[in-house]
N, C-alpha and C positions, 0 to 999 in steps of 0.2 A: 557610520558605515551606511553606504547605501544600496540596498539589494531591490535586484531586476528579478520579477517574475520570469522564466523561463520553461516553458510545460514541454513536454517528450510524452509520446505514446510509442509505449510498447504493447507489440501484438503476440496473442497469445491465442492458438486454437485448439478449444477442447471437440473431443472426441467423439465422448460416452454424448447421451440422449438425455440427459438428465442435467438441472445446474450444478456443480459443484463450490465448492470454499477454497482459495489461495491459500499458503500462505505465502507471502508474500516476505523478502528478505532483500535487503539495501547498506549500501554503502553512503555515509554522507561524506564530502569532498571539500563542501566548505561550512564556514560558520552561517548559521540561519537561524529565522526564528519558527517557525515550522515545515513541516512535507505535506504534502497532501497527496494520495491515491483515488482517481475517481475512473468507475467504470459508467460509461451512459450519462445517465444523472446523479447516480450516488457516488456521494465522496467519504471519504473519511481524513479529518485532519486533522493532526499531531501536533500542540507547541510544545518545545519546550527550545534550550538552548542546545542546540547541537551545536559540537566540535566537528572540527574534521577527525575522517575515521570512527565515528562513531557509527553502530551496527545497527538498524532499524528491523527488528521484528514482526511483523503481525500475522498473526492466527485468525484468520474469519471466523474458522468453523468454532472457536473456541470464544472469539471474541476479547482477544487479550493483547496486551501491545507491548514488546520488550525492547527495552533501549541497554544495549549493552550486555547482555541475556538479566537484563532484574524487570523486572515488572513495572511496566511505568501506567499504571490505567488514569493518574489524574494529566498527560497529557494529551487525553481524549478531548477535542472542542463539541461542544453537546449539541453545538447546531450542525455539524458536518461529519454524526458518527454514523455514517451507513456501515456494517461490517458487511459487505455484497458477496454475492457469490458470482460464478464465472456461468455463462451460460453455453448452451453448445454451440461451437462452430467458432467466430473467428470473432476474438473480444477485445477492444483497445483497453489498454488500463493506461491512463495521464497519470504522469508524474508532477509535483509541484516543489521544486525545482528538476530542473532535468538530472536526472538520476539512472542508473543500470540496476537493473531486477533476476533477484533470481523467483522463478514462479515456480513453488508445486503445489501440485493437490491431484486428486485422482480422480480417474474417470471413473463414470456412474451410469449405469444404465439402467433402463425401466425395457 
């Protein structure tokens, strides 16, 4: 099987005056060997074998990553575990492969 990188930025803008934590929630569509989420320069990526329909979780604020709602933390890669948070105003988050996101987390003000 031979798979193309294909990256997608979804835009997202916080509100609050303060960074907050995603979490972040995906659908996989096809068979892959990891996702990757990166805002800026932090990434975070995921291997393991995804099917299609399989549910991708991640909790920032918490730092946890569920695949299928079970706990998957040994598909964390330890060189691209940024868990980032969202900063204010108007934030790309890249997907790897292209992917559709649901984003929440809540706004924060100082």
């Amino acid at each position: 099987m031979r798979w193309i990188e294909i990256a997608q930025r979804n835009e997202v803008n916080v509100e609050g005056t303060v960074r907050t934590a995603p979490i972040i929630t995906s659908v996989i569509k096809k068979e892959i060997p990891y996702v990757e989420y990166s805002v800026d320069d932090q990434k975070l990526r995921l291997h393991y074998p995804f099917k299609v329909n399989d549910v991708v979780r991640v909790d920032f604020s918490k730092q946890k990553v569920f695949i299928n709602e079970q706990l998957q933390m040994e598909t964390i890669d330890l060189v691209y575990a940024d868990f980032f948070r969202l900063k204010p105003g108007l934030n790309e988050i890249s997907t790897v492969p292209a992917m559709q996101l649901e984003v929440k987390y809540t706004e924060r003000w100082l």
